[in-house]
C-alpha positions in Angstrom: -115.2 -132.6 -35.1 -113.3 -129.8 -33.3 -111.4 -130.4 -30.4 -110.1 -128.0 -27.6 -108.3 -128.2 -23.9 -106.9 -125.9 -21.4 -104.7 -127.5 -19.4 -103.5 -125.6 -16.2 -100.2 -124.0 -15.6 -100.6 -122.4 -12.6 -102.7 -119.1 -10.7 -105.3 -119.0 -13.2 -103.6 -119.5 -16.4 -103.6 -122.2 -19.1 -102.3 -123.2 -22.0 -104.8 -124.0 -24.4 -104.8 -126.0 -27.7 -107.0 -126.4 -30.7 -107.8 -129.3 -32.9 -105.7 -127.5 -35.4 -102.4 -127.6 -32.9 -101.8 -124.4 -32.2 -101.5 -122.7 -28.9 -102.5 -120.0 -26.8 -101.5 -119.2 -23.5 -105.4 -118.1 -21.7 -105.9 -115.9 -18.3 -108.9 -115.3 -16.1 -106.8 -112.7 -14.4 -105.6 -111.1 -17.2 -102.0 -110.8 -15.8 -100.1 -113.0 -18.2 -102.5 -113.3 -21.3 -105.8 -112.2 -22.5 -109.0 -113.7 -20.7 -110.9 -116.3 -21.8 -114.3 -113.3 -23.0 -110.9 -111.7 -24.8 -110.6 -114.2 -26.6 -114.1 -114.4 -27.4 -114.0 -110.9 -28.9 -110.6 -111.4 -30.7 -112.5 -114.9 -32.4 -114.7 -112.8 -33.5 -112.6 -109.6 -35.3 -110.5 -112.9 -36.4 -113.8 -114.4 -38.3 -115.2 -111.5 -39.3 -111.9 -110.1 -40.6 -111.2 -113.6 -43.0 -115.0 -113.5 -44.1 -114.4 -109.4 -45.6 -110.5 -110.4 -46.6 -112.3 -113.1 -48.4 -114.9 -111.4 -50.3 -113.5 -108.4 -51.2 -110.1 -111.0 -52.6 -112.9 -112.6 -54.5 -114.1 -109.0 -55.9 -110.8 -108.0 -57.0 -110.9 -105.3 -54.5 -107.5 -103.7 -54.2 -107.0 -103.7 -50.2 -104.1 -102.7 -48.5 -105.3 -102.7 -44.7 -108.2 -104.3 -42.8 -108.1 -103.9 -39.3 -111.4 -104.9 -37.4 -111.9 -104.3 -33.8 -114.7 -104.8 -31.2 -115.4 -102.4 -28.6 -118.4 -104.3 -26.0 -120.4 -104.4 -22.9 -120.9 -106.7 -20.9 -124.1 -107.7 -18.4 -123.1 -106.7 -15.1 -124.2 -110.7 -13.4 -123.0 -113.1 -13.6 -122.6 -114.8 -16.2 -121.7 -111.7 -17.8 -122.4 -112.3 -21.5 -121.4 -109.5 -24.2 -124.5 -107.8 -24.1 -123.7 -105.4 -26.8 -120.7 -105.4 -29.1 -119.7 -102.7 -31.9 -117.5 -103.6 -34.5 -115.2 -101.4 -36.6 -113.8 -102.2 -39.9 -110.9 -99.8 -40.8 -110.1 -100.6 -44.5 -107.4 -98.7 -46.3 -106.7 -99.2 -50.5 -108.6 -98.1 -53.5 -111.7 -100.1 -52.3 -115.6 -99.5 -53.7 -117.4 -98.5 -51.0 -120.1 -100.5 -51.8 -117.9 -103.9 -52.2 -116.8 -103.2 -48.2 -120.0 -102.5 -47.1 -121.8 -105.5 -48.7 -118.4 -107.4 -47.6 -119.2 -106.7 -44.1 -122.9 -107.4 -44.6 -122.3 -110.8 -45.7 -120.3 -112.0 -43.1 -122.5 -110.8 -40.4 -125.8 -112.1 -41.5 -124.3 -115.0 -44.0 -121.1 -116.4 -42.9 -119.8 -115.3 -39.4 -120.1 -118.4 -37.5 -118.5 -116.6 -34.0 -121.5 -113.4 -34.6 -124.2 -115.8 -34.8 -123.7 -117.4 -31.8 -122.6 -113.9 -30.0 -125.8 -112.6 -31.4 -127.7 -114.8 -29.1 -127.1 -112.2 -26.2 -125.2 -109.4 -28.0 -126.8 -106.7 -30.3 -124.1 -106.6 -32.6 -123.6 -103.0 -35.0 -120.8 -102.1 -37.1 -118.7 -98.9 -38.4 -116.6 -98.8 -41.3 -113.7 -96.7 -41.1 -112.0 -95.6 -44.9 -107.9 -94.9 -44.4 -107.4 -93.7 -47.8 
């Protein structure tokens, strides 16, 4: 079982901490740290990123650069849920093609735990950027 808690520091920030023990300083005003639907999106680049590091490791893909980030709207009521979420892979190295764009792939409709719950209110599309 996973464990999590935010424990107030004051204004509207926490410090929150994971089963795992780390820390994160969290914001709803966005003055001292990133919000809490920040954090959301950064979860998700984080998961998404590991699943493609992953696979293409496991391909022998020579990688030198993966950088994954999430540009997304929001529904304007509350509670304003990513409604729509676009993610860009920017991979630099001798890389197949192919391999990066059945990496990708596979984490969004296999292993991405963070886009299959997101994808219960967010259409979720991707872009792969080559930096060669």
């Amino acid at each position: 079982m996973t464990e999590a808690k935010a424990i107030w520091v004051d204004n509207f920030r926490f410090v929150a901490e994971a089963s795992s023990g780390h820390s994160v300083v969290v914001d709803g005003d966005k003055r001292t740290a990133g919000s809490p639907m920040e954090l959301v999106l950064i979860g998700l680049c984080g998961c998404t990123g590991y699943d493609v590091a992953s696979i293409l490791r496991k391909k022998r893909e020579p990688f030198t650069s993966l950088e994954v980030r999430a540009l997304a709207e929001r529904a304007a009521n509350p509670p304003s849920v990513y409604t729509e979420i676009k993610l860009i892979y920017r991979v630099g190295g001798k890389v197949s093609h192919k391999a990066v764009e059945d990496a990708v792939r596979l984490s969004e409709e296999k292993y991405c735990s963070v886009s299959a719950m997101l994808q219960k209110t967010a259409k979720i599309s991707f872009e792969i950027e080559y930096a060669e």
